[in-house]
C-alpha positions in Angstrom: 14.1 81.7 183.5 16.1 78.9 182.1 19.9 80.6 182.5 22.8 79.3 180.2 24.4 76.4 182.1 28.2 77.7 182.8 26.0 80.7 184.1 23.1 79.3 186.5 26.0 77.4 187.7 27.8 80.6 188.7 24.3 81.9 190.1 23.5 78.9 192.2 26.9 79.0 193.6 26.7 82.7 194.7 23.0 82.0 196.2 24.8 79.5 198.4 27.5 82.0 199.8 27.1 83.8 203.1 27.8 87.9 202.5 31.6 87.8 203.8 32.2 84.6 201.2 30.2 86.0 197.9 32.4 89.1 198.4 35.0 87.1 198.7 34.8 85.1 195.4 34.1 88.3 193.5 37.1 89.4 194.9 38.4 86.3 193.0 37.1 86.2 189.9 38.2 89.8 189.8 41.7 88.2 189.9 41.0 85.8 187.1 39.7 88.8 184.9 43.1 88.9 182.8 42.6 85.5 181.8 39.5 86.5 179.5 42.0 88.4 177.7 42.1 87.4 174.0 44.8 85.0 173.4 47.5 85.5 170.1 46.4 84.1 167.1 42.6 84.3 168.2 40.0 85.4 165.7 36.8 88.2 166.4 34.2 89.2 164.6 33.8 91.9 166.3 35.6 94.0 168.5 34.3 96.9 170.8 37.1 98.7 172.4 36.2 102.0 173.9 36.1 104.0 177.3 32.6 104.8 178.7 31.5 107.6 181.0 30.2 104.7 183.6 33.6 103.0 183.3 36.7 104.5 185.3 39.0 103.4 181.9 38.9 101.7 178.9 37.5 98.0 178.7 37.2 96.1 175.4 34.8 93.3 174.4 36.0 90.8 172.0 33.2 89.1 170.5 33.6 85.0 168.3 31.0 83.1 166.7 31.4 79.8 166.2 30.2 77.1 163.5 27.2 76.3 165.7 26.1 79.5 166.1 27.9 80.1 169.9 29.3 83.1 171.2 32.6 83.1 172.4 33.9 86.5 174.6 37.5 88.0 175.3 37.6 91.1 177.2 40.7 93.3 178.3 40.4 96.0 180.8 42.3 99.3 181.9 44.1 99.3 185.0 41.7 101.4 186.2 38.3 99.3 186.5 36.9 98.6 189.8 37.1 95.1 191.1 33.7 94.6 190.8 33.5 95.0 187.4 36.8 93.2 186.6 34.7 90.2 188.4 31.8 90.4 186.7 34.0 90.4 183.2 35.3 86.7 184.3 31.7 85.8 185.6 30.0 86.7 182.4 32.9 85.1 180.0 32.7 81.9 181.5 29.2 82.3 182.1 27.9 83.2 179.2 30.7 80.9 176.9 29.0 79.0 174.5 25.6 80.7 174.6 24.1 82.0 171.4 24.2 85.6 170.6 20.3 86.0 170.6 20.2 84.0 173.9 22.7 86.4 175.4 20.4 89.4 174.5 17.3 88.0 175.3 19.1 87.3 179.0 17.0 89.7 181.9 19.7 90.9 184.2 17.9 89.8 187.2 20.4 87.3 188.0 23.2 89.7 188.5 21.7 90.7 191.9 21.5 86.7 193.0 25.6 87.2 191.8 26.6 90.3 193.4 24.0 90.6 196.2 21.4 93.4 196.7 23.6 96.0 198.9 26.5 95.7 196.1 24.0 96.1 193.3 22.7 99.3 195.4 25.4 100.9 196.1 27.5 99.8 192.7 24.3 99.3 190.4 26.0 101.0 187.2 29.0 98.7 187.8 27.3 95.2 188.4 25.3 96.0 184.7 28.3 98.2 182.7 29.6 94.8 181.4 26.7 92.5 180.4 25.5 95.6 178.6 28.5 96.0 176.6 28.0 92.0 176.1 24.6 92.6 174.8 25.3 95.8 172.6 28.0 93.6 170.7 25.6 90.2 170.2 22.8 93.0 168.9 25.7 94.5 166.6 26.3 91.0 165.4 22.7 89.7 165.0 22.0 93.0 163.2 24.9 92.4 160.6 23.8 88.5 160.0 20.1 89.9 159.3 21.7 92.7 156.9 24.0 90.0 155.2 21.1 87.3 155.4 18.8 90.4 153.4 21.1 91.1 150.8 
């Protein structure tokens, strides 16, 4: 499978890590998850802001496409969401930066075990998968408008 670039780079650096380091750089992206937040002045096309039964609070997903066609995410999260998914919010916004919105949902999710590892996907498997789904259900929403718009 031929990954985005930002995100095969993220993947081959996980493959890389011994167990006690890959949790340990989750642990930091988790820390970088506020900087996904949208900025002021920055423009959506869609936004998704909602709390989900899978979720332990509220996470939005900020969705921009760009001239050429490139997605673009911001996400904010409630202060209650698990480190793990805070870390795979800054994984998958720098990973999947620049991607195109049918690329993104066309994207198997096999590569978030080679991120997370197998035992974390296990034990956590509706966490390592809660966000790229929301990240897909907002490129579908998108590429389901442009088809309507593209109709009429």
């Amino acid at each position: 499978m031929n990954y985005p670039p930002k995100l095969n780079n993220i993947i081959n650096l996980f493959q890389t890590l011994p167990e006690d380091e890959r949790r340990e750089t989750l642990v930091s992206y988790a820390d970088a998850a506020k900087k996904q937040e949208p900025k002021p002045g920055e423009h959506f096309e869609l936004e998704d802001v909602r709390k989900d039964q899978e979720c332990a609070d509220t996470v939005g997903v900020y969705l921009h496409v760009d001239e050429q066609g490139k997605a673009h995410f911001r996400m904010t999260l409630g202060p209650e969401v698990q480190t793990l998914t805070r870390a795979m919010t800054a994984i998958l916004c720098k990973g999947l930066d620049g991607a195109t919105p049918q690329e993104i949902l066309d994207l198997p999710s096999d590569f978030v075990t080679r991120i997370v590892g197998a035992e974390l996907v296990r034990v956590r498997s509706q966490t390592t998968y809660y966000v790229l789904s929301r990240i897909k259900g907002i490129c579908k929403v998108w590429l389901d408008r442009q088809r309507m718009a593209a109709v009429a």
